[in-house]
Structures are given as C-alpha cells and as structure tokens.
MARBA-183540 format. One record per atom (N, C-alpha, C): y, x, z; residue number from 1. Coordinates in steps of 0.05 Angstrom, whole numbers, plus 5000, padded with zeros to 4 digits. Example, Ala and Ser with C-alpha at 12.3 -4.5 7.8 and 13.67 -1.06 7.14 Angstrom:
BEGIN
+------+------+------+-----+
!    v !    u !    w ! num !
+------+------+------+-----+
! 4886 ! 5264 ! 5156 !   1 !
! 4910 ! 5246 ! 5156 !   1 !
! 4934 ! 5264 ! 5156 !   1 !
! 4955 ! 5257 ! 5142 !   2 !
! 4979 ! 5273 ! 5143 !   2 !
! 5001 ! 5258 ! 5157 !   2 !
+------+------+------+-----+
# end
This chain:
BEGIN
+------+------+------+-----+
!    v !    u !    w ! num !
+------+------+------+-----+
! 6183 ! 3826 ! 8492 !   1 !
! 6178 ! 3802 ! 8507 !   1 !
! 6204 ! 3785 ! 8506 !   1 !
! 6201 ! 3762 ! 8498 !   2 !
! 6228 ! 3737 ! 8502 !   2 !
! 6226 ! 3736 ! 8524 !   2 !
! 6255 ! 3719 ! 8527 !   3 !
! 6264 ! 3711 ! 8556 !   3 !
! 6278 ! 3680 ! 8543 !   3 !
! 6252 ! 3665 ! 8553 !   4 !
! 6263 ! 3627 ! 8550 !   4 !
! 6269 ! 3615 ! 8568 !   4 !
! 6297 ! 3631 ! 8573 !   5 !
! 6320 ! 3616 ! 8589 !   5 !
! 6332 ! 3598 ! 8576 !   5 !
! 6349 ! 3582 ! 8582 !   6 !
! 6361 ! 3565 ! 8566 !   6 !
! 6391 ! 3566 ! 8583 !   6 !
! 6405 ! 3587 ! 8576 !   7 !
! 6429 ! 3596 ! 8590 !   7 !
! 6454 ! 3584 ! 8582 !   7 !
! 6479 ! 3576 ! 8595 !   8 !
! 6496 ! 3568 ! 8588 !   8 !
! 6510 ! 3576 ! 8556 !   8 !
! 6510 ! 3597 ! 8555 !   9 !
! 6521 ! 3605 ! 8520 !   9 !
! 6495 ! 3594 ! 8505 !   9 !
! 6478 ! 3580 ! 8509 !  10 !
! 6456 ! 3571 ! 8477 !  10 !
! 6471 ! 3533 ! 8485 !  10 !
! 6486 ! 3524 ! 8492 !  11 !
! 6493 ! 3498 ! 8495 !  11 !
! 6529 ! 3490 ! 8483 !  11 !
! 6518 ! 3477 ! 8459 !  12 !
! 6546 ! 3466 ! 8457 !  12 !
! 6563 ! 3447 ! 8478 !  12 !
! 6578 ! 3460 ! 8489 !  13 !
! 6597 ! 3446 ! 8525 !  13 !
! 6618 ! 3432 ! 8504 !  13 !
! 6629 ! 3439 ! 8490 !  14 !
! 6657 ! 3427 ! 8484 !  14 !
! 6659 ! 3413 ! 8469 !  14 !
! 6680 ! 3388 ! 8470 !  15 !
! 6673 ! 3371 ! 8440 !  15 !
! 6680 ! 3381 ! 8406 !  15 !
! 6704 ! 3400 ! 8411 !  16 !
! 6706 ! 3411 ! 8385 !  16 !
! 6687 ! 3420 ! 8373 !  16 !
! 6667 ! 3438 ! 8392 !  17 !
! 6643 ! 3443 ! 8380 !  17 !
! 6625 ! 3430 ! 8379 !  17 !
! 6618 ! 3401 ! 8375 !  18 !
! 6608 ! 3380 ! 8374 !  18 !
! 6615 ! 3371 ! 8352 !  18 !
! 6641 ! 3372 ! 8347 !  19 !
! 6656 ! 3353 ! 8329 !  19 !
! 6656 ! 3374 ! 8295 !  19 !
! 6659 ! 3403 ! 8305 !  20 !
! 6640 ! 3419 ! 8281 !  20 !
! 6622 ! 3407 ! 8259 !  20 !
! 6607 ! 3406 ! 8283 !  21 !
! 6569 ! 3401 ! 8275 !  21 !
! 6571 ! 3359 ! 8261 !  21 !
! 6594 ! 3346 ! 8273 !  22 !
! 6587 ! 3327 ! 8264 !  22 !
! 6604 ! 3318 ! 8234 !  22 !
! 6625 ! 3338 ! 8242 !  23 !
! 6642 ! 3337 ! 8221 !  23 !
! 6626 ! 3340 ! 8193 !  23 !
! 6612 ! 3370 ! 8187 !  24 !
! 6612 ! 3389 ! 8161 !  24 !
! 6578 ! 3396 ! 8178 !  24 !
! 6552 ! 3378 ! 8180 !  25 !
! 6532 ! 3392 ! 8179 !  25 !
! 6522 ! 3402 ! 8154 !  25 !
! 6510 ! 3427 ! 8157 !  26 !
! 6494 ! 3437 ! 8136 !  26 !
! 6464 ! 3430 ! 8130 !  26 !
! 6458 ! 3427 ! 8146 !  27 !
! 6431 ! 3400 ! 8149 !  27 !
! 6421 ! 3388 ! 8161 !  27 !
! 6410 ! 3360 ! 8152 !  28 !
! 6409 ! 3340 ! 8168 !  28 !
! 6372 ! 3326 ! 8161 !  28 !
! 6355 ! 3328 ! 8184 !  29 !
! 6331 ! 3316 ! 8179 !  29 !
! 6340 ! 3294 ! 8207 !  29 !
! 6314 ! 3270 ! 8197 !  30 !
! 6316 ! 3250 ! 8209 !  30 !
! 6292 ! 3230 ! 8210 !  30 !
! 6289 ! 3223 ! 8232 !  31 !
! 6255 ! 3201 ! 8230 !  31 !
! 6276 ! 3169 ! 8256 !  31 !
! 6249 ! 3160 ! 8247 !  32 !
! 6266 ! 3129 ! 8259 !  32 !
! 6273 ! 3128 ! 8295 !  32 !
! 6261 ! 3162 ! 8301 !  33 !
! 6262 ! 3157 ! 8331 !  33 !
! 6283 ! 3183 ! 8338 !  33 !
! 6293 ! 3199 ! 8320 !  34 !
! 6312 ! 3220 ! 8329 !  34 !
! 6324 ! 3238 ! 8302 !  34 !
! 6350 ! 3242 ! 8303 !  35 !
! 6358 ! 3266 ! 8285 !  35 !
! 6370 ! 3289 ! 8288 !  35 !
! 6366 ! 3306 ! 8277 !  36 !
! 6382 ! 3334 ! 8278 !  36 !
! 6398 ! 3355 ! 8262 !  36 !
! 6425 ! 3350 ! 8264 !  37 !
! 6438 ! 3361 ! 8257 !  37 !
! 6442 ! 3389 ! 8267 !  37 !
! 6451 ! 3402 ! 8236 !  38 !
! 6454 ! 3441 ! 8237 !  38 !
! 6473 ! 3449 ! 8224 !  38 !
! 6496 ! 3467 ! 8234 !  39 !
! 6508 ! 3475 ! 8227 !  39 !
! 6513 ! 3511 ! 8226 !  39 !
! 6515 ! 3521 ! 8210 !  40 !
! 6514 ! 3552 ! 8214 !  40 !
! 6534 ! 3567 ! 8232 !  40 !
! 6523 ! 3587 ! 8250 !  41 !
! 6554 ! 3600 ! 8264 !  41 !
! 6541 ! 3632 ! 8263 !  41 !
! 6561 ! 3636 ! 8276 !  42 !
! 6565 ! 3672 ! 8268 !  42 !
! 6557 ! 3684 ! 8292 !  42 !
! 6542 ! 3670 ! 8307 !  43 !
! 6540 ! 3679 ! 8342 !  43 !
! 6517 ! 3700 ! 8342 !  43 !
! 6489 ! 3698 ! 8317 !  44 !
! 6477 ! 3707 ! 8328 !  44 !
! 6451 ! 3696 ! 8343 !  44 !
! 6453 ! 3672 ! 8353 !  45 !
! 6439 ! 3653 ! 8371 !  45 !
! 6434 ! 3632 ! 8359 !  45 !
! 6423 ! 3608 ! 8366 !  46 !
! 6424 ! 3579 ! 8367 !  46 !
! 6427 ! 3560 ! 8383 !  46 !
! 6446 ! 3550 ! 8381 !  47 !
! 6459 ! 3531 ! 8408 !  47 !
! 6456 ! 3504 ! 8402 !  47 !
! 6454 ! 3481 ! 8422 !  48 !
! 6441 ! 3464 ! 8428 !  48 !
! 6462 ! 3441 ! 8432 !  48 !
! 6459 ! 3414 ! 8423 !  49 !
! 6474 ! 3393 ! 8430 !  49 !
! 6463 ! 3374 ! 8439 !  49 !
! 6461 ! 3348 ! 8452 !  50 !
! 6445 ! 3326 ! 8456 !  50 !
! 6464 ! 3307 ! 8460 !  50 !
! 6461 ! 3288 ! 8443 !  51 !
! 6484 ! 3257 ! 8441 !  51 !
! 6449 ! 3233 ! 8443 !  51 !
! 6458 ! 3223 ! 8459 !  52 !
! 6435 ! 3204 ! 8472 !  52 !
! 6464 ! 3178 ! 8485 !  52 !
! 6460 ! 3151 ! 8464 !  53 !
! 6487 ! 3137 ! 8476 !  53 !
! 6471 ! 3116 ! 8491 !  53 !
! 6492 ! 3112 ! 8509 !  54 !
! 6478 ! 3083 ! 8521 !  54 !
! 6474 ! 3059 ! 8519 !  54 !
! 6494 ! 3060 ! 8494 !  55 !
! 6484 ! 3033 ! 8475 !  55 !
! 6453 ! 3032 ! 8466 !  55 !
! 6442 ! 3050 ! 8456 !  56 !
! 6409 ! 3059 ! 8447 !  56 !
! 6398 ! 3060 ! 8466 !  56 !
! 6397 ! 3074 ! 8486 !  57 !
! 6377 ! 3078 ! 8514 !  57 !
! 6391 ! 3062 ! 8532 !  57 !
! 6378 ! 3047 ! 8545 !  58 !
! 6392 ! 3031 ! 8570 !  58 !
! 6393 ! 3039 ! 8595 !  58 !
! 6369 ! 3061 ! 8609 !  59 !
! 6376 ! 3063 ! 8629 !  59 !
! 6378 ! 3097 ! 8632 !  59 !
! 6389 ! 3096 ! 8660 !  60 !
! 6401 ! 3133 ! 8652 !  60 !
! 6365 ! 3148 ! 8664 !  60 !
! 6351 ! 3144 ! 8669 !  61 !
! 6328 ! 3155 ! 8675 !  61 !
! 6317 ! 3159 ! 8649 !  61 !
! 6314 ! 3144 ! 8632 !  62 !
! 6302 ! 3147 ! 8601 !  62 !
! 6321 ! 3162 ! 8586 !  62 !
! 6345 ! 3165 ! 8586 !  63 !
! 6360 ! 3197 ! 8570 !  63 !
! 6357 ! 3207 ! 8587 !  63 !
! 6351 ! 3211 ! 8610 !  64 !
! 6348 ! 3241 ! 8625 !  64 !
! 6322 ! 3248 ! 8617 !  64 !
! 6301 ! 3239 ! 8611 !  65 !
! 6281 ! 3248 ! 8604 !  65 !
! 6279 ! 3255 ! 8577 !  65 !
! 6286 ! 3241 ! 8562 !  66 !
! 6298 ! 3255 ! 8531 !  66 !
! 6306 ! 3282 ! 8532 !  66 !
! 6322 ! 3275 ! 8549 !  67 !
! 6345 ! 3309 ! 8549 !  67 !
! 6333 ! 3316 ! 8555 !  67 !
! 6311 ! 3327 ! 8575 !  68 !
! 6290 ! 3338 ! 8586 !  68 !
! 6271 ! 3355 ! 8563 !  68 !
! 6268 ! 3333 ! 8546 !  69 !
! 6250 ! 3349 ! 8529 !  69 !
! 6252 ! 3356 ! 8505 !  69 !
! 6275 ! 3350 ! 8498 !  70 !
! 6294 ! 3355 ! 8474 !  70 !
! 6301 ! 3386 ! 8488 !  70 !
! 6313 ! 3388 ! 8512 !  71 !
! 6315 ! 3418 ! 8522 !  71 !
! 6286 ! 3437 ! 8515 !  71 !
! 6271 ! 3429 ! 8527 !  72 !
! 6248 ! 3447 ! 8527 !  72 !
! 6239 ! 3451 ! 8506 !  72 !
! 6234 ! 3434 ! 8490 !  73 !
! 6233 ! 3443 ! 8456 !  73 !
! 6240 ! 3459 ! 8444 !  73 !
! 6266 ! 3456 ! 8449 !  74 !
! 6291 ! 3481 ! 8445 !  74 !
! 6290 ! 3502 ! 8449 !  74 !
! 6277 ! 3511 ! 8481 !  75 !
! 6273 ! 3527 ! 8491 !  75 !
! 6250 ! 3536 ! 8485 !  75 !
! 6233 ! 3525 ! 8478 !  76 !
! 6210 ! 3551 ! 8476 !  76 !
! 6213 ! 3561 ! 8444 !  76 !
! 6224 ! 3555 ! 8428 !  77 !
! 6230 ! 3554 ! 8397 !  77 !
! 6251 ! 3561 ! 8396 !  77 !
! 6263 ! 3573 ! 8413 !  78 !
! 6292 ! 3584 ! 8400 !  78 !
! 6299 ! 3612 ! 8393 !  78 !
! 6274 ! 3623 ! 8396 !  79 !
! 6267 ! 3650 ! 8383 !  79 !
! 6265 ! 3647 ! 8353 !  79 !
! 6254 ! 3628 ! 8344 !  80 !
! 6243 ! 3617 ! 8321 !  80 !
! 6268 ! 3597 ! 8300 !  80 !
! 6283 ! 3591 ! 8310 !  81 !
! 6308 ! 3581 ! 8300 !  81 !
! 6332 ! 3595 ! 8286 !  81 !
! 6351 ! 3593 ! 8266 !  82 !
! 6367 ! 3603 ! 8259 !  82 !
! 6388 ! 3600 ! 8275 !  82 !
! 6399 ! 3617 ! 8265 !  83 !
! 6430 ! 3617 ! 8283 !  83 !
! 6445 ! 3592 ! 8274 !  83 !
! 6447 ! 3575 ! 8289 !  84 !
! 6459 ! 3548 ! 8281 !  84 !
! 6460 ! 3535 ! 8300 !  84 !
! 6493 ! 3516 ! 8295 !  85 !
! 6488 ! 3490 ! 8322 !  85 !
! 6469 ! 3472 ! 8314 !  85 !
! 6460 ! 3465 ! 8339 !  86 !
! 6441 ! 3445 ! 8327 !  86 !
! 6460 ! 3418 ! 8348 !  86 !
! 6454 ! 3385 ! 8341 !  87 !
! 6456 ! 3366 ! 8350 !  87 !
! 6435 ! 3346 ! 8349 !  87 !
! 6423 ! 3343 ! 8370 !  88 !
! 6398 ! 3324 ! 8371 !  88 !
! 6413 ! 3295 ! 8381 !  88 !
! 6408 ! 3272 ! 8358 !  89 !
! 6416 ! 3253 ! 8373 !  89 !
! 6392 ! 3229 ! 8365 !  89 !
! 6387 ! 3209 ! 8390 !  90 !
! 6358 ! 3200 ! 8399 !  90 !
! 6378 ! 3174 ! 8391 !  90 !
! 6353 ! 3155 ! 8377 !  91 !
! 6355 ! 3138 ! 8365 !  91 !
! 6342 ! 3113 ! 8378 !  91 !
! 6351 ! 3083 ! 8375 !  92 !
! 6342 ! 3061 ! 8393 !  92 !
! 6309 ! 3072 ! 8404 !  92 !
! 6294 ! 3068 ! 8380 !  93 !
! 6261 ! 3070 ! 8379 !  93 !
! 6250 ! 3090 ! 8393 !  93 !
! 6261 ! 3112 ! 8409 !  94 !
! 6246 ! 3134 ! 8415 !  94 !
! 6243 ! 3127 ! 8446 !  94 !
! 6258 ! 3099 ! 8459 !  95 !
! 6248 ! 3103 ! 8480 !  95 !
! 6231 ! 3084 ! 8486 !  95 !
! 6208 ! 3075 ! 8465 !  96 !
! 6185 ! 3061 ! 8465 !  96 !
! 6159 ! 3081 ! 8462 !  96 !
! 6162 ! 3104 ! 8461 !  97 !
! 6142 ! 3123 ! 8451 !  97 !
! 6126 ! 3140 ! 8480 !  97 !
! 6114 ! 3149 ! 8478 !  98 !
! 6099 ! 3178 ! 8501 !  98 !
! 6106 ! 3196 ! 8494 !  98 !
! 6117 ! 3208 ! 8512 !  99 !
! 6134 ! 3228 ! 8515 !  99 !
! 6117 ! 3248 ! 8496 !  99 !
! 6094 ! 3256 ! 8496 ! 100 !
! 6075 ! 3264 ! 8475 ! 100 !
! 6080 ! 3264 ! 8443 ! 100 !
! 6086 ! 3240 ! 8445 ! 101 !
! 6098 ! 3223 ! 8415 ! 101 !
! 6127 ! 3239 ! 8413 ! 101 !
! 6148 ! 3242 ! 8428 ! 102 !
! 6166 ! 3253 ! 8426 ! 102 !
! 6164 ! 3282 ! 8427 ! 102 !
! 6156 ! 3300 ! 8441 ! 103 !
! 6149 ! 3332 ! 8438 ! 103 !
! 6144 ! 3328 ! 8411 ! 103 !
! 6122 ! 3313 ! 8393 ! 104 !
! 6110 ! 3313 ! 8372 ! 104 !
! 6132 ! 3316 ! 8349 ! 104 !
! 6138 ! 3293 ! 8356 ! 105 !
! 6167 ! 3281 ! 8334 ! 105 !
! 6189 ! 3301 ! 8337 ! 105 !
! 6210 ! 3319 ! 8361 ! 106 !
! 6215 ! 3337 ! 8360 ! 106 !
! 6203 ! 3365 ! 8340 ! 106 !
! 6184 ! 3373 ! 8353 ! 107 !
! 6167 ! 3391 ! 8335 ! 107 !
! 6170 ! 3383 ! 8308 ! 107 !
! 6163 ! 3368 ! 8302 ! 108 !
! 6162 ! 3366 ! 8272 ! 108 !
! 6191 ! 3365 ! 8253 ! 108 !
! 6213 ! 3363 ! 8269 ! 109 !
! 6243 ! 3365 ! 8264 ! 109 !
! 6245 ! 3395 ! 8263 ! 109 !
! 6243 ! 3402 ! 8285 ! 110 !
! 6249 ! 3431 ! 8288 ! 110 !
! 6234 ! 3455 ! 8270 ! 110 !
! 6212 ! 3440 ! 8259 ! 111 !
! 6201 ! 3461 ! 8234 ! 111 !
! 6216 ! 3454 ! 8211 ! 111 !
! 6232 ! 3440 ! 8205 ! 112 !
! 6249 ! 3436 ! 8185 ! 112 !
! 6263 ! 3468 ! 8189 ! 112 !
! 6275 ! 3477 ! 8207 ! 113 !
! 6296 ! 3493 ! 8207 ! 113 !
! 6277 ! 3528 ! 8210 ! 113 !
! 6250 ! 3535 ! 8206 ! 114 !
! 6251 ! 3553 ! 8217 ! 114 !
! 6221 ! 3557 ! 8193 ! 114 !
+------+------+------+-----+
# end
C-alpha cells in the first residue's frame, strides 16, 4: 500500500536546489500553458518545485490554485515517477483554462517522465 503524502523531503525548499534543476536539466517537456523540468538525483525519491511568477499570473489566488494542483498531481503520481527534481513552471495562458484543462495538461507532462 502507498502512502500519498506529500512530505517535506519530496519538495525542493532551497534555491540551490532550484538552481540545479535550472541550471543542467536533463529534460525538458513543454505546452503553451506549463513546463517541466527534470533533473536526476541520487535520493531515491522525486521531489517537487513550483516557479509560478507574478509577472504571468496576476493575482495571488490564481497561483495558489495552480500550486494546488500542480501539488496533487504530484502527489498521486509520485509512485510512478523517477527519481528526479522536477520544476513545474506555469506559463501566462494557463490561467485562462478549467482547472480540468489543467489536471489534463499536467497529466499529460507527467507521462513524459514515467
């Protein structure tokens, strides 16, 4: 039985480890409303980034809901993922969509990697 927690060690916290993944990704898929970057690590796990700027999204209620579901995505698929950072970063267009449209558009990123 999994356990889809989404616990502090599956989250990239620090910028160096941010700056990893943005530096030297190992791969990169991308659609007009979000992309995701991956980088390989030795943890064992798959850990999680989210860059949502506020130049692209204007108000902070629409990236909190992004992050919202960009998490949960994550989370139920992270059994299913390689051991890699990942960095999801949301693009002007994604906050014209249903949230529907976005689970979708996620999903279909995240089978890139698995």
């Amino acid at each position: 039985m999994f356990n889809y927690l989404f616990p502090k060690n599956k989250r990239l916290l620090y910028s160096i480890n941010f700056q990893n993944v943005f530096d030297k990704p190992c791969q990169k898929y991308h659609t007009l409303e979000a992309s995701i970057l991956g980088r390989n690590n030795k943890l064992g796990y798959p850990r999680l980034g989210i860059s949502i700027s506020r130049k692209n999204i204007k108000y902070a209620h629409h990236r909190n809901l992004i992050k919202r579901l960009v998490r949960e995505t994550f989370r139920l698929l992270q059994y299913k993922l390689p051991s890699m950072d990942f960095i999801v970063i949301a693009q002007k267009n994604i906050s014209h969509i249903s949230n529907k449209c976005i689970i979708d558009i996620l999903n279909h990123l995240w089978a890139y990697y698995y």
